[in-house]
VMD Tcl script that builds the backbone (N, CA, C; Angstrom):
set m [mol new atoms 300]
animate dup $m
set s [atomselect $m all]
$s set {name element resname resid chain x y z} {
  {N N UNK 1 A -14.347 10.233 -0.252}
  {CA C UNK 1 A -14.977 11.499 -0.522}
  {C C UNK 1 A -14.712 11.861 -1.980}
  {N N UNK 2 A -15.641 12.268 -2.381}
  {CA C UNK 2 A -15.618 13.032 -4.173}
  {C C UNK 2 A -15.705 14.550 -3.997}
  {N N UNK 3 A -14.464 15.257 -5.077}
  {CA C UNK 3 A -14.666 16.481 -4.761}
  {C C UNK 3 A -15.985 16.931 -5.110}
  {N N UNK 4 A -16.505 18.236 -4.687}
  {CA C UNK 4 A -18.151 18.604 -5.148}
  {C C UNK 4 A -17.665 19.239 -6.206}
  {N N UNK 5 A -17.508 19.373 -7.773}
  {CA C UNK 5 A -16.956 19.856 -8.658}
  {C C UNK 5 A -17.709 19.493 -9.718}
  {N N UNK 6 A -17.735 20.320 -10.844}
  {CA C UNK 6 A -18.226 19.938 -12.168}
  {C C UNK 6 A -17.480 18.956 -13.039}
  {N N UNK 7 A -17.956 17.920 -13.899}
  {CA C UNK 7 A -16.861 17.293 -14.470}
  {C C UNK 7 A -15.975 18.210 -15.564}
  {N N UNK 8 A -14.684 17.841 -15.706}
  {CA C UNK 8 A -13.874 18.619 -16.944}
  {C C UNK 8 A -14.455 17.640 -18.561}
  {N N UNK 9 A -13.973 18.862 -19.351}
  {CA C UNK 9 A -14.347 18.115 -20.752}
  {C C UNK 9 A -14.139 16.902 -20.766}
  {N N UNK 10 A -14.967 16.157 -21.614}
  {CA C UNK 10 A -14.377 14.857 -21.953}
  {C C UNK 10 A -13.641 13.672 -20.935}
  {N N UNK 11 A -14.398 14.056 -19.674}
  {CA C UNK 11 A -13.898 13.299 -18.820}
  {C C UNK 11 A -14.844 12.774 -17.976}
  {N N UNK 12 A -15.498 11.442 -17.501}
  {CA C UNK 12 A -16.364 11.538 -16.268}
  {C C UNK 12 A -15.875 11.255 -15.003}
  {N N UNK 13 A -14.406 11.409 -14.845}
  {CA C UNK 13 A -13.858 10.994 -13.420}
  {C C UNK 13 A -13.836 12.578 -12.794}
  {N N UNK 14 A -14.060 12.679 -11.420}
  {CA C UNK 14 A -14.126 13.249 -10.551}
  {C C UNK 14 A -12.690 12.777 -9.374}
  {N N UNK 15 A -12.219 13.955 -8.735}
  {CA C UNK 15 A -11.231 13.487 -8.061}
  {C C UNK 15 A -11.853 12.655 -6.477}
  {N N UNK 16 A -11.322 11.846 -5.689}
  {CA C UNK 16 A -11.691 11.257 -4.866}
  {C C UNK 16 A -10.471 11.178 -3.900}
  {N N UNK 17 A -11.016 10.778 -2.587}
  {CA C UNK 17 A -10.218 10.625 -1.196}
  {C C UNK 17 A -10.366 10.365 -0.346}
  {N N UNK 18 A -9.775 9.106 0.079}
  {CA C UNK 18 A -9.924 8.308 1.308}
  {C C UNK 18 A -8.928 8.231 2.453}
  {N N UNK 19 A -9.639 8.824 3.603}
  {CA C UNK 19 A -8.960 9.097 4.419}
  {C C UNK 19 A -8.898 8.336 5.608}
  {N N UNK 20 A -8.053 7.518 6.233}
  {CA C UNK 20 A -7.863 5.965 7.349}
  {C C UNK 20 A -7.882 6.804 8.322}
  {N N UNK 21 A -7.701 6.098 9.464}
  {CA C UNK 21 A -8.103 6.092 10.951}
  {C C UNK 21 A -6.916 6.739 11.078}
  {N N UNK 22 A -5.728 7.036 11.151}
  {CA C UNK 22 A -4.968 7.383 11.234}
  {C C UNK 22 A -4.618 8.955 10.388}
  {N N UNK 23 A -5.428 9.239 9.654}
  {CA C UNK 23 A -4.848 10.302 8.615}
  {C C UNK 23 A -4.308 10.242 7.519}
  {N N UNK 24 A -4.132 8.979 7.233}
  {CA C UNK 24 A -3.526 8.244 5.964}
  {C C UNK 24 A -4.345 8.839 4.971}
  {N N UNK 25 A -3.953 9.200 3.650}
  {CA C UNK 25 A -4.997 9.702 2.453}
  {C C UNK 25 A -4.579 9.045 1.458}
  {N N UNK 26 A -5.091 8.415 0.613}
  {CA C UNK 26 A -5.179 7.769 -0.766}
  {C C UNK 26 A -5.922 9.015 -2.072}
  {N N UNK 27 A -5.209 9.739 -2.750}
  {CA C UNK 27 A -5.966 10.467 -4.094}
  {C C UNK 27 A -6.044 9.970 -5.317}
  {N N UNK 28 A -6.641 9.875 -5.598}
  {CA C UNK 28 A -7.077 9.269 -6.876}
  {C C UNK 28 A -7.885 11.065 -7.631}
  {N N UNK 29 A -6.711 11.528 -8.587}
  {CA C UNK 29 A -7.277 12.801 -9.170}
  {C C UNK 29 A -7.608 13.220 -10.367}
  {N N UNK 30 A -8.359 14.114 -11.141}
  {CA C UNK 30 A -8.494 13.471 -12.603}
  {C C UNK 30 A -7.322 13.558 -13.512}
  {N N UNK 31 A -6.185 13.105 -13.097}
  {CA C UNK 31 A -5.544 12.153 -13.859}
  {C C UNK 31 A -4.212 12.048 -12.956}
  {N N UNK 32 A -3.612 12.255 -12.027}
  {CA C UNK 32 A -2.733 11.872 -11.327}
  {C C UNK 32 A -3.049 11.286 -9.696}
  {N N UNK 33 A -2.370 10.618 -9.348}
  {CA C UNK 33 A -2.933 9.589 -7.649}
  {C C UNK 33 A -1.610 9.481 -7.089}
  {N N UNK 34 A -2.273 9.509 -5.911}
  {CA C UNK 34 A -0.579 9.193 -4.740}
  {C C UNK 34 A -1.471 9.365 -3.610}
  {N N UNK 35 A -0.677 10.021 -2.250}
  {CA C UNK 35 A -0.574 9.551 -0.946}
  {C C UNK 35 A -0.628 10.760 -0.219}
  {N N UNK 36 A -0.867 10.966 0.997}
  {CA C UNK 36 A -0.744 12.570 1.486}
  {C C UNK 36 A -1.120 11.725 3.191}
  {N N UNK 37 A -1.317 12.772 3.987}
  {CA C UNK 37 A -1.155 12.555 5.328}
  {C C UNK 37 A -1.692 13.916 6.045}
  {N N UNK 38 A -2.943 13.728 6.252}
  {CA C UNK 38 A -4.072 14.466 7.010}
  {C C UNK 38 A -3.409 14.115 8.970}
  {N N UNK 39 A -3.303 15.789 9.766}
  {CA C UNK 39 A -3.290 15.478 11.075}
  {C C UNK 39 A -4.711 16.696 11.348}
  {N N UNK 40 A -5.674 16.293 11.999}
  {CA C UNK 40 A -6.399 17.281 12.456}
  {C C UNK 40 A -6.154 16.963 14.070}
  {N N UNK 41 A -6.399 18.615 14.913}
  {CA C UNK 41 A -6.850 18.594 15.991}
  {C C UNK 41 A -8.004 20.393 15.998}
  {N N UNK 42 A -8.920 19.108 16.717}
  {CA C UNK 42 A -10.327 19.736 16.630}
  {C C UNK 42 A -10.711 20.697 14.894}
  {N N UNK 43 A -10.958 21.882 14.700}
  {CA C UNK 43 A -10.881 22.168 13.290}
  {C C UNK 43 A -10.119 22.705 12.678}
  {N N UNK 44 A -8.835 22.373 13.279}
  {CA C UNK 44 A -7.481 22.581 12.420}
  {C C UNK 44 A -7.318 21.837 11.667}
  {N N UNK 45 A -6.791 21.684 10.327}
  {CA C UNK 45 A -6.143 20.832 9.528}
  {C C UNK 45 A -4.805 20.565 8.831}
  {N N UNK 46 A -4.255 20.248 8.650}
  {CA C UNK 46 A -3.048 19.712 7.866}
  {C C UNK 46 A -2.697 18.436 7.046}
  {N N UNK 47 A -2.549 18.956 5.941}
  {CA C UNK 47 A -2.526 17.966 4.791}
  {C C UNK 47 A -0.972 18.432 4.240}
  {N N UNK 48 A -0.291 17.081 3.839}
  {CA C UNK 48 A 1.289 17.018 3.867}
  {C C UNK 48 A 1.141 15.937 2.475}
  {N N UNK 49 A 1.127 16.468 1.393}
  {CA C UNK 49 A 0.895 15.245 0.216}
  {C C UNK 49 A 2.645 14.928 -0.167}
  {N N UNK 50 A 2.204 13.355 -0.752}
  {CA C UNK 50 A 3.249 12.761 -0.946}
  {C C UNK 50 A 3.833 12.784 -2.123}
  {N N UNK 51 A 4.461 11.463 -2.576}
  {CA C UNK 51 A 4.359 12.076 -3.904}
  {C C UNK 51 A 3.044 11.457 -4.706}
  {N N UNK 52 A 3.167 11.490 -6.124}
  {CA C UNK 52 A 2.162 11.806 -6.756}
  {C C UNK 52 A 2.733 11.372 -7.851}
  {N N UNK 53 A 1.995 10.298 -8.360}
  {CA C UNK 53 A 2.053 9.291 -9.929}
  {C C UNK 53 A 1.662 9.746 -10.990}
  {N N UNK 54 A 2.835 10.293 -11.683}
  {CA C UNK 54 A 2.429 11.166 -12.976}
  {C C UNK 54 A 1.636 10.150 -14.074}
  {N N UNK 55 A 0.961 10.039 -15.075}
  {CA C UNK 55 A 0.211 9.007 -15.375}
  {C C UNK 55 A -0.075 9.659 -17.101}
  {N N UNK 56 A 1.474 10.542 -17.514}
  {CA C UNK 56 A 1.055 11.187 -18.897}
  {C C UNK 56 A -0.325 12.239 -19.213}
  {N N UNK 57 A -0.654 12.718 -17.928}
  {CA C UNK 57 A -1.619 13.514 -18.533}
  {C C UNK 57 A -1.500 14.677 -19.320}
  {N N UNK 58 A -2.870 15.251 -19.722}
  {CA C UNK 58 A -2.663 15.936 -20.622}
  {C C UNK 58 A -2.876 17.277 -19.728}
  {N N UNK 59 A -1.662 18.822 -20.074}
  {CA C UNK 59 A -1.164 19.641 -19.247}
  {C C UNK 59 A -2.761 20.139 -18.768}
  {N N UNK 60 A -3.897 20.614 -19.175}
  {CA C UNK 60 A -4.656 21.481 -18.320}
  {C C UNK 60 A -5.050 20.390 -17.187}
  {N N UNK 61 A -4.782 18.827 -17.105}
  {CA C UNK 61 A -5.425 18.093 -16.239}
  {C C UNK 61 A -4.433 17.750 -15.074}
  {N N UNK 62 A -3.182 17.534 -15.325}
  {CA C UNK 62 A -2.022 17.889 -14.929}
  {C C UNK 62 A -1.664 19.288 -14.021}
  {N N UNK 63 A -2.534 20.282 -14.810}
  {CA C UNK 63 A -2.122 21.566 -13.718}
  {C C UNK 63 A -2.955 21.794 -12.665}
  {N N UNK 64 A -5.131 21.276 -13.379}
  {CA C UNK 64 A -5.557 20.866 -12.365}
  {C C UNK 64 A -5.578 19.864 -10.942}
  {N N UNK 65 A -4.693 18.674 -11.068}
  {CA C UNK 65 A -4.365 18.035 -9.827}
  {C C UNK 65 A -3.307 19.028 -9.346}
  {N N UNK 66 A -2.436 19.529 -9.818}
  {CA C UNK 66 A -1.593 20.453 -8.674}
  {C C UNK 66 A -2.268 21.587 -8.046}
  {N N UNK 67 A -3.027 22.249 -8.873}
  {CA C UNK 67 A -3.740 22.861 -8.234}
  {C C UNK 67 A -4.671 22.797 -6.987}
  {N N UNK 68 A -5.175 21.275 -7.256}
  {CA C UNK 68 A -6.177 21.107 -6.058}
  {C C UNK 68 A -5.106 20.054 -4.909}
  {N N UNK 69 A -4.237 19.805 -5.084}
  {CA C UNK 69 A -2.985 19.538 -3.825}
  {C C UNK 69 A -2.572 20.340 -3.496}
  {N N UNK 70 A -2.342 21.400 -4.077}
  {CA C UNK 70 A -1.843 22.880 -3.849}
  {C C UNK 70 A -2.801 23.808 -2.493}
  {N N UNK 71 A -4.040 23.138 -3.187}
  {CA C UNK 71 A -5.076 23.886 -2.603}
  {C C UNK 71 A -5.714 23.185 -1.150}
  {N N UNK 72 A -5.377 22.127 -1.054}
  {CA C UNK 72 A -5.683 20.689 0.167}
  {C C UNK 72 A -4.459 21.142 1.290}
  {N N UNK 73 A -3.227 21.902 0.359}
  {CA C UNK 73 A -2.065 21.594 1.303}
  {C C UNK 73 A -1.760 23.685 2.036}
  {N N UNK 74 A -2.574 23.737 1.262}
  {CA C UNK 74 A -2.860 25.443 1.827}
  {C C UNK 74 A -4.601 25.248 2.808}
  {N N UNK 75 A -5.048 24.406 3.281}
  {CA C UNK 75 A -6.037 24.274 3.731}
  {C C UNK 75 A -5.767 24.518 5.522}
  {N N UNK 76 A -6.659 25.214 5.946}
  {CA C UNK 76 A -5.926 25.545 7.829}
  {C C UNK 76 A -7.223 25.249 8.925}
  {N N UNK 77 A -8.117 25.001 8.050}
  {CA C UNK 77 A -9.241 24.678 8.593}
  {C C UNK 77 A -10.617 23.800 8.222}
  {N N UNK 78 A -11.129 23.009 8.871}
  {CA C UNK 78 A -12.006 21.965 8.282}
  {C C UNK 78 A -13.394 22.055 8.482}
  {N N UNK 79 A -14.458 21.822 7.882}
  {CA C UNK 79 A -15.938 21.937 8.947}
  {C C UNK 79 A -17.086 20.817 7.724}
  {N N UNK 80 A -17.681 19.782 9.019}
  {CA C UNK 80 A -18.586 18.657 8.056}
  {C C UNK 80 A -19.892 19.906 8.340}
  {N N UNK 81 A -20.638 19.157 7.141}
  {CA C UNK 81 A -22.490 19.323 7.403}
  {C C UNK 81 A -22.851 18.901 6.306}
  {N N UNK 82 A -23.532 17.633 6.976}
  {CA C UNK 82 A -24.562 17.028 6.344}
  {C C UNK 82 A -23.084 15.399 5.667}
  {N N UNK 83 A -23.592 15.192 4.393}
  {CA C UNK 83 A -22.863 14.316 3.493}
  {C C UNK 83 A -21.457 15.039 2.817}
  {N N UNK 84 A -21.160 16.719 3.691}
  {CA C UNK 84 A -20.167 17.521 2.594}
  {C C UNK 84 A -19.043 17.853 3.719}
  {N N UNK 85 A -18.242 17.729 3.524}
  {CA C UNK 85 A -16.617 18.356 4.362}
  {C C UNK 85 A -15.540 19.206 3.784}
  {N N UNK 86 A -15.706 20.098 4.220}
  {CA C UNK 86 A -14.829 21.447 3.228}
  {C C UNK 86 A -13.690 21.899 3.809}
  {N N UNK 87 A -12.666 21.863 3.139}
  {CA C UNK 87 A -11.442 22.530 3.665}
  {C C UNK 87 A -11.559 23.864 3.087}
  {N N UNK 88 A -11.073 24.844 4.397}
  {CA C UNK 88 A -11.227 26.044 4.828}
  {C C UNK 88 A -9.491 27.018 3.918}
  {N N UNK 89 A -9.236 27.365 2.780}
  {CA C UNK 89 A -8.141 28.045 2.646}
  {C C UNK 89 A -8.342 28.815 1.901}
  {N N UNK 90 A -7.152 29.301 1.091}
  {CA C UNK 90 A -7.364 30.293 0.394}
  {C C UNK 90 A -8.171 30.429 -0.898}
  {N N UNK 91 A -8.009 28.795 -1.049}
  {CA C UNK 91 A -9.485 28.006 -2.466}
  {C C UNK 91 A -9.765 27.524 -1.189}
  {N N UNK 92 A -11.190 27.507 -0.924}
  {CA C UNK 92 A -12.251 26.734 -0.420}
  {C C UNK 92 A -12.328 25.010 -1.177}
  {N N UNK 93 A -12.326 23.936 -0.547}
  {CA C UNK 93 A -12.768 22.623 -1.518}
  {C C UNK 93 A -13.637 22.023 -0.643}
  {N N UNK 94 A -14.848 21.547 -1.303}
  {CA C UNK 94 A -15.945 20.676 -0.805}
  {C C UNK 94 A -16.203 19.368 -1.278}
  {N N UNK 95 A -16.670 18.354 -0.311}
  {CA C UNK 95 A -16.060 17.239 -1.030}
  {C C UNK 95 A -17.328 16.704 -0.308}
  {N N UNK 96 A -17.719 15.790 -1.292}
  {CA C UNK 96 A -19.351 15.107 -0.830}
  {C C UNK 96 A -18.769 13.227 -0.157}
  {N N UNK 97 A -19.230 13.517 1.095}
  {CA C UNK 97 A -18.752 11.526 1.324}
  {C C UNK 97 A -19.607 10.718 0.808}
  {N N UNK 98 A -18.745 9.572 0.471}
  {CA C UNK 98 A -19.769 8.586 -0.491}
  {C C UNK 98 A -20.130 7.570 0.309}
  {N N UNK 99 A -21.834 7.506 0.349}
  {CA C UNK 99 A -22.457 7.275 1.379}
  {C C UNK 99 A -23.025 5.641 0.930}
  {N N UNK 100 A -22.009 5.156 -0.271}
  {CA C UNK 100 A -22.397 3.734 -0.761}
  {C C UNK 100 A -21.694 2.675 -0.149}
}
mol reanalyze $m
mol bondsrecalc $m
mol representation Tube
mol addrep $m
């Protein structure tokens, strides 16, 4: 999944997330990646991130990945439609699945 987001300056990566049969999550974010651990039952959610591979970024890109783990791990509720799946919190995040 790609977040539904505008790109930041000077950047064309978008954050992304793959989520296994199990709940397993892989992030890849615009500029830090690690591991987290999705349990849903029915449209509850819980996201428990792991750690997270600092990778020298530069601080506004840096505060944006905490922010949006911040915001995945304050998430209490989930709902698909269509190609988009949004976690339900106090930031809303929408994330388009990649249908390639």
């Amino acid at each position: 999944m790609t977040l539904d987001v505008a790109r930041q300056g000077g950047s064309k990566r978008l954050p992304t997330m793959e989520i296994g049969d199990n709940g397993e999550a892989v992030l890849e974010l615009w500029c830090k990646a690690g591991k987290g651990q999705f349990s849903v039952a029915g449209n509850t959610v819980i996201f428990v991130a792991g750690r997270l591979e600092d990778r020298a970024c530069a601080p506004a890109r840096a505060q944006a990945d905490d922010d949006l783990i911040a915001a995945l791990s304050e998430a209490a509720t989930w709902k698909r439609q269509g190609d988009f799946v949004s976690f339900i919190g106090a930031k809303p995040l929408r994330f388009r699945l990649n249908t390639n």
